[in-house]
C-alpha positions in Angstrom: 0.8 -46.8 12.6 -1.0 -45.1 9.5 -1.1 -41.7 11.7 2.8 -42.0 12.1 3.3 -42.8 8.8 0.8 -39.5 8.1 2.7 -37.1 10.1 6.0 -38.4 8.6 5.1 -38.3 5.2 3.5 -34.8 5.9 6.3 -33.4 8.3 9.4 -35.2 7.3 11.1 -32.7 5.0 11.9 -31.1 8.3 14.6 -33.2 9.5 17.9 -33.6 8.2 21.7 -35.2 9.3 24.5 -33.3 10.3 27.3 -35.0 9.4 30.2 -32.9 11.8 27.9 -33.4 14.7 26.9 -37.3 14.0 23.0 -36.5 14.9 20.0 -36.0 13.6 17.8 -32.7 13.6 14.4 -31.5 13.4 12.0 -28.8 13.9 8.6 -29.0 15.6 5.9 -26.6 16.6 6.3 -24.2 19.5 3.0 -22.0 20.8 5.2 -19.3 22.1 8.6 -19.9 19.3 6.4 -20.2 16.5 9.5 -23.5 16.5 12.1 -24.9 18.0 15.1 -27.3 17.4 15.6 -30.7 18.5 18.0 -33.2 18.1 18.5 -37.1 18.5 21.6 -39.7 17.5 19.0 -42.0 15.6 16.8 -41.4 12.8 14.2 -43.6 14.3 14.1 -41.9 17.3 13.8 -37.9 15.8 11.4 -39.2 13.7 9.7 -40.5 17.2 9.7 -36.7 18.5 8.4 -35.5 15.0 5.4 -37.9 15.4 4.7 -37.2 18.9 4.6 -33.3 18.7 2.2 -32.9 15.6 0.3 -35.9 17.1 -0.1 -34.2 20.1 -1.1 -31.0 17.9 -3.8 -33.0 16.4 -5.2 -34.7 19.3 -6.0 -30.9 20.7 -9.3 -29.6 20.9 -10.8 -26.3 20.6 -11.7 -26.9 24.6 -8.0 -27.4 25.3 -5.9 -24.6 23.3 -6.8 -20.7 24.5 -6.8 -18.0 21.8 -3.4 -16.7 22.8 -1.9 -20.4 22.1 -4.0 -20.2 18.9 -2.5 -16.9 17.8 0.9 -17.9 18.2 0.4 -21.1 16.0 -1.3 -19.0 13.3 1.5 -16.7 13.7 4.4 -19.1 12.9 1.9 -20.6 10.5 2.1 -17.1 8.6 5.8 -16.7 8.7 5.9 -18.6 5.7 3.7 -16.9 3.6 3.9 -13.1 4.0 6.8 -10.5 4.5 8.5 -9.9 8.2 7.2 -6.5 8.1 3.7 -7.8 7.8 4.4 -9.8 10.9 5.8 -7.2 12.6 2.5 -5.1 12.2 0.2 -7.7 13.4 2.3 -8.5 16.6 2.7 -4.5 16.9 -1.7 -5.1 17.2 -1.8 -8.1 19.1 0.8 -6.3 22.0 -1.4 -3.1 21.8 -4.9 -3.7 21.0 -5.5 -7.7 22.1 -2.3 -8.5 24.9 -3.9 -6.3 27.8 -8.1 -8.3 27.3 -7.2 -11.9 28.8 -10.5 -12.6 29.1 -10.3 -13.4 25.7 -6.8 -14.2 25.1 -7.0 -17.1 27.7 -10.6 -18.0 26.7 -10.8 -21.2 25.0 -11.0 -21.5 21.4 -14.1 -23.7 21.2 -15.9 -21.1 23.6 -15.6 -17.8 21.6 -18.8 -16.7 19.8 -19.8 -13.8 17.9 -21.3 -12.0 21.5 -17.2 -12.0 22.6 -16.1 -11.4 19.6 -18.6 -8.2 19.4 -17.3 -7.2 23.1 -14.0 -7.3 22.3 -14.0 -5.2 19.6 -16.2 -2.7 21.4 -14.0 -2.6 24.1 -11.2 -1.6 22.0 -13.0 1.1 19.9 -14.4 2.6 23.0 -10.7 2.8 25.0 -8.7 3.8 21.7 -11.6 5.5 18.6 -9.1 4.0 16.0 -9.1 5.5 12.7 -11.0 2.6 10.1 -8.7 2.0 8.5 -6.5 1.2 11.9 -9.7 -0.8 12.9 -9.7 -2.8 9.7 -6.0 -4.0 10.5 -6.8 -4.6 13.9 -9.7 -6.7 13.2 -7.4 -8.7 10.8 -5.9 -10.3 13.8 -8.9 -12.4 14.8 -10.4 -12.8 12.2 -7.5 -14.7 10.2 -6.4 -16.4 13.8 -9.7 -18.3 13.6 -9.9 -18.4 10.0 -6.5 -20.6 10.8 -8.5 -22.3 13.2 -11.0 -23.5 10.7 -8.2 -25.0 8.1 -6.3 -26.6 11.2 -9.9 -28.2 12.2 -9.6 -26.8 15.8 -13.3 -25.1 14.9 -15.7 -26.3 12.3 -17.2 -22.6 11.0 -15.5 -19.3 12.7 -18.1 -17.0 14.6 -15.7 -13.9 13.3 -17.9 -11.1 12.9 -18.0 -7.2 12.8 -20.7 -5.3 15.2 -20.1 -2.5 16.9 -20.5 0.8 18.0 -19.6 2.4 14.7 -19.5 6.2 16.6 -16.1 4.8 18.0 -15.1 4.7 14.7 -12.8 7.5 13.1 -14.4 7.8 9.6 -11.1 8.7 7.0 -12.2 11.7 5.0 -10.1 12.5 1.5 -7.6 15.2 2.7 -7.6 18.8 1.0 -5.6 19.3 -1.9 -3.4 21.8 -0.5 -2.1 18.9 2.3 -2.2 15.9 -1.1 0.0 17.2 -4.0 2.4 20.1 -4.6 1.1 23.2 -6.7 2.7 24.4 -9.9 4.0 27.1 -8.0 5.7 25.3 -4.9 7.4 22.9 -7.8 9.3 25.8 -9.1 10.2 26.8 -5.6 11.7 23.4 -4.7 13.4 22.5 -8.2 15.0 26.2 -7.6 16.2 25.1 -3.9 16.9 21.0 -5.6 19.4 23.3 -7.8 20.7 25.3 -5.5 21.9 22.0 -3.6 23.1 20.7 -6.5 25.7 23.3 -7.2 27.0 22.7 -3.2 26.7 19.0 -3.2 27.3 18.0 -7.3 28.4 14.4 -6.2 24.4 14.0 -4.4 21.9 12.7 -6.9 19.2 12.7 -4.2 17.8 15.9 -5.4 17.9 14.0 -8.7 15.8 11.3 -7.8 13.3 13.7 -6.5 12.7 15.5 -9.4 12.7 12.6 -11.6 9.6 11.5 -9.5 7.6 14.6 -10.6 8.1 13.2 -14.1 7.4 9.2 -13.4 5.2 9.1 -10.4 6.7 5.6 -9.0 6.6 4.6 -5.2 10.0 6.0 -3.3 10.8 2.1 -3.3 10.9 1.5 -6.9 12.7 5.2 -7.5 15.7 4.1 -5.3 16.1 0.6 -7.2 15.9 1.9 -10.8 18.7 0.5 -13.1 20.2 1.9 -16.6 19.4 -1.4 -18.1 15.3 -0.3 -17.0 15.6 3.0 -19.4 14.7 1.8 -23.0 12.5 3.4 -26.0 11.8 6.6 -24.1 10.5 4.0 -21.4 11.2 2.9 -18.0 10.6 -0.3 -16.4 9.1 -1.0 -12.9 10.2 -4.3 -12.1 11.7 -4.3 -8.3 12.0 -2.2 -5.4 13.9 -1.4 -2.2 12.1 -2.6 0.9 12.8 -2.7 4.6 15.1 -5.8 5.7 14.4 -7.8 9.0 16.3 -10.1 11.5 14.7 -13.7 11.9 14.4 -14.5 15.6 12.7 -17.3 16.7 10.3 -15.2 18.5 8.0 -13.6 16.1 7.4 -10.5 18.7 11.2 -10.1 18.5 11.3 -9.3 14.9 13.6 -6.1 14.3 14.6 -3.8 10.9 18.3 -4.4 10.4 18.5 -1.8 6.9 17.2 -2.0 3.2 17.2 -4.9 0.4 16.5 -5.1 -3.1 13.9 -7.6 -4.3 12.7 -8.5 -7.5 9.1 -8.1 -7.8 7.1 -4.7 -7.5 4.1 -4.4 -4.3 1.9 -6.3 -6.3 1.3 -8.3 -9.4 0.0 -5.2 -11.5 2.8 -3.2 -10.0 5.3 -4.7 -13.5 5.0 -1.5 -15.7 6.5 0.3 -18.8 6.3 4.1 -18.1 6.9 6.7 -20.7 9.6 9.4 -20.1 9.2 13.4 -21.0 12.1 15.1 -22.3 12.6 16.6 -18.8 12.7 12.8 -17.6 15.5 11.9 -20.2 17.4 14.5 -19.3 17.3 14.2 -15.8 18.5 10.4 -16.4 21.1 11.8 -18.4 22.6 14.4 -15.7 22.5 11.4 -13.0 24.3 9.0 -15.2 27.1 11.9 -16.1 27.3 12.7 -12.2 28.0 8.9 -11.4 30.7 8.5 -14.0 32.6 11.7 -13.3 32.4 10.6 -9.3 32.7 7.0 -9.9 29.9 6.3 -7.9 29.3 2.8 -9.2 27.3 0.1 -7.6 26.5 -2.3 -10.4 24.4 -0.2 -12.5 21.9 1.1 -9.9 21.1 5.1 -10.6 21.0 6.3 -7.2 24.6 5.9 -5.8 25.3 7.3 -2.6 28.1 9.4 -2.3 29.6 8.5 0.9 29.7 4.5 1.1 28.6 3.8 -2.6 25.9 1.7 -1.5 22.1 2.4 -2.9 20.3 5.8 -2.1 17.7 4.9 0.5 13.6 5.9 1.2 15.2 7.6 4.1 17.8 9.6 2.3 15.0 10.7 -0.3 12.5 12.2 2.4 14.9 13.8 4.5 16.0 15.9 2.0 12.7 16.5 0.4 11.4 18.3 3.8 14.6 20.1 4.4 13.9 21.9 1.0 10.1 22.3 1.7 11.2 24.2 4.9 14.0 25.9 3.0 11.3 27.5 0.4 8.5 28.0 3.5 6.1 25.8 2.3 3.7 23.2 3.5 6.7 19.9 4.4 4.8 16.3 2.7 6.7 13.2 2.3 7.4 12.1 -0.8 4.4 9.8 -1.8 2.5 13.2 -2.5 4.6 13.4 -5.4 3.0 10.3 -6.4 -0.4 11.9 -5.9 0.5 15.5 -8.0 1.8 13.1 -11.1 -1.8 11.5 -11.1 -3.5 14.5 -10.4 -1.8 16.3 -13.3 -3.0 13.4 -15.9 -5.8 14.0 -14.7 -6.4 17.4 -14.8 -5.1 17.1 -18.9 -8.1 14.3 -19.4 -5.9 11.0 -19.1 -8.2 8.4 -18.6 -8.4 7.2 -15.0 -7.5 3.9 -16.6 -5.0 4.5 -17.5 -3.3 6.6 -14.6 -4.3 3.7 -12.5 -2.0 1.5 -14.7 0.5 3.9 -14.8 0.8 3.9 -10.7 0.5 -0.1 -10.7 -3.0 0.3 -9.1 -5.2 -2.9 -8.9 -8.4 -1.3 -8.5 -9.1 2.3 -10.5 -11.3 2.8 -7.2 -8.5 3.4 -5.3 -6.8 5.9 -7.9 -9.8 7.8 -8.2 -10.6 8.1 -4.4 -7.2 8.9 -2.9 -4.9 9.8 -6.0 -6.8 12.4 -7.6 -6.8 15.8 -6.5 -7.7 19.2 -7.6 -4.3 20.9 -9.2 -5.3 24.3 -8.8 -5.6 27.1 -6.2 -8.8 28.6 -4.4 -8.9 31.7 -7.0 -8.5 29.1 -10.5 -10.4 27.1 -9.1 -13.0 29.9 -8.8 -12.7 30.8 -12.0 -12.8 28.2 -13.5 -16.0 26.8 -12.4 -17.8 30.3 -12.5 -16.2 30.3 -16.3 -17.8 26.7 -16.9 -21.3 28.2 -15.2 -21.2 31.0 -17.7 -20.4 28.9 -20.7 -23.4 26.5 -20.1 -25.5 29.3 -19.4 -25.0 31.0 -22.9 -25.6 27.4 -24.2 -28.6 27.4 -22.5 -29.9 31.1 -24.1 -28.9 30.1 -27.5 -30.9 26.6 -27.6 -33.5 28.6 -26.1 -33.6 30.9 -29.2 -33.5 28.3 -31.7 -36.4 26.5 -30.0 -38.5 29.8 -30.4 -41.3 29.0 -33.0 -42.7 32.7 -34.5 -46.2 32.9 -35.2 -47.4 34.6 -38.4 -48.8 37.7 -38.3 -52.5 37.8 -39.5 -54.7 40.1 -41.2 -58.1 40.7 -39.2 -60.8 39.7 -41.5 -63.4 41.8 -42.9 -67.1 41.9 -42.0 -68.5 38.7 -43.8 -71.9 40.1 -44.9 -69.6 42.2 -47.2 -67.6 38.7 -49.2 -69.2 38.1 -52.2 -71.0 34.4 -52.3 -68.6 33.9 -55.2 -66.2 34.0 -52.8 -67.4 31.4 -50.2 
């Protein structure tokens, strides 16, 4: 009786009455539907099926429930806590990298040690050579499966651990420049062809949106979501962004993208930001705002307006057209979070601390900023100069502290022959 009253106390919010139908509803636990739906005429007697499912849950052992039962569970554990699109990565892994090894899948949880664990991920290294950062992901998968394990007391300690043949490993090297950020040069050439579009297309504020990015640096997320009320003081605020919307099935393997939404919060907590706008910036601002009141593109008082169905400019819409105009002007196509990249780099280049660039991009960790933000701006030749005009400067600075560290010795007369001096003189 004090279990039932337990799991009631614990699991009760999860029924409720429907009143058309006369009955009573809950959910309870599914390994393979993350949940299902269950229904009874008496209260008493869903209450009976609520006790008996999470009783039953509790009364399993690590012996009785195989990893694959155990991922689902975490899985619709997980729902709760973390966006659709994370879930749809991890069962994109599990399909791929974990689905086809059923000698672990179907191996007990209370079996698995660290000498599986290491097999596993040996085998999967040795059939794909994933990139690390790939691996890291994949790894993610069981190691917060039996993490979950731990916390629902299935395991007392998890024997989760990394070691493996690290040749079958695809180390992630920083890319060159030339691939990272857009030169001064190929800027021109695409605000030329952004122009140039303009004058065909003056209702489409896509080209608009990109070259305000050169001047703000904000994820493609947070451009498209940008408000007039965001633009005061000669500042913008980063407060919410445009992400990917999903379906929710009951099976979490089933999840699919059905368009964009707009949520209110940024990717993460230091991602809430003030940014300072350039003239070029305000003006930018200003041509969009005139375009959208002379085409009465109006969708509360979002920037980016489409043109065609007045709903909000999407990531999509911004890097189609930003590799249609790199092909246009022949140069190297990159998607638009290099533009991201070039507005660090820039600050860079002009001595901005990396402090503060990193809280200007909404970075957590100046690490990150530093090792993949920060490229060199300028070509092969500058770049040549440059460094043979720094080699030159410091060797002149070394000649010149040279000289002043010279000590001259007097010059000397030879003395005479001493049987000569006078002893008055001695």
């Amino acid at each position: 009786m004090n279990k039932r009253k337990e799991i009631l106390e614990k699991h009760g919010s999860s029924i409720w009455y429907n009143e058309k139908e006369g009955l009573w509803y809950c959910h309870i636990p599914d390994p393979v539907k993350g949940r299902v739906k269950r229904k009874r005429k008496k209260r008493s007697d869903i209450e009976e099926v609520l006790f008996q499912s999470y009783y039953e849950i509790e009364k399993k052992s690590a012996d009785s429930i195989t990893f694959e039962e155990l991922f689902y569970e975490f899985i619709s554990y997980k729902k709760s806590q973390v966006s659709k699109g994370t879930i749809k990565r991890m069962m994109s892994d599990w399909k791929k990298f974990y689905k086809p090894h059923k000698e672990f899948t179907d191996m007990p949880v209370g079996k698995i040690n660290k000498i599986s664990i290491d097999q596993l991920l040996n085998s999967i290294t040795s059939e794909y050579k994933p990139k690390d950062k790939a691996f890291r992901n994949l790894c993610g998968v069981v190691k917060q499966t039996l993490e979950y394990a731990v916390d629902a007391e299935y395991i007392e300690k998890s024997p989760y651990r990394v070691k493996i043949n690290k040749k079958n490993i695809i180390r992630t090297r920083k890319k060159p420049s030339e691939k990272e950020i857009f030169r001064y040069d190929e800027k021109e050439l695409l605000f030329e062809e952004f122009e140039r579009k303009l004058e065909l297309n003056p209702s489409n504020t896509v080209p608009l949106a990109i070259m305000l990015d050169f001047e703000i640096g904000v994820r493609v997320g947070e451009l498209v979501a940008f408000r007039r009320s965001d633009i005061q003081n000669r500042r913008i605020h980063v407060q919410r962004q445009r992400i990917k919307a999903f379906d929710n099935p009951e099976m979490p393997d089933d999840i699919k993208e059905t368009g964009w939404e707009t949520v209110n919060y940024t990717k993460s907590d230091c991602g809430d930001r003030y940014l300072p706008l350039t003239d070029y910036a305000l003006e930018i601002i200003d041509r969009i705002i005139k375009i959208n009141e002379r085409f009465g593109l109006v969708n509360e008082d979002y920037l980016f307006v489409n043109n065609t169905n007045h709903d909000i400019i999407t990531e999509d819409a911004i890097s189609a057209q930003l590799r249609r105009a790199c092909q246009k002007v022949k140069i190297p196509v990159r998607r638009p979070h290099k533009i991201r990249k070039t507005y660090a780099s820039v600050l860079y280049a002009n001595n901005v601390p990396i402090t503060v660039i990193s809280k200007l991009l909404g970075h957590a960790d100046e690490s990150t900023t530093l090792k993949h933000y920060i490229f060199n701006i300028s070509d092969d030749r500058e770049t040549e100069d440059m460094v043979l005009k720094a080699l030159q400067t410091q060797c002149d600075n070394d000649v010149t502290r040279r000289d002043q560290k010279l000590i001259p010795f007097p010059i000397t007369k030879k003395s005479g022959n001493l049987s000569k001096i006078k002893a008055s003189q001695i």
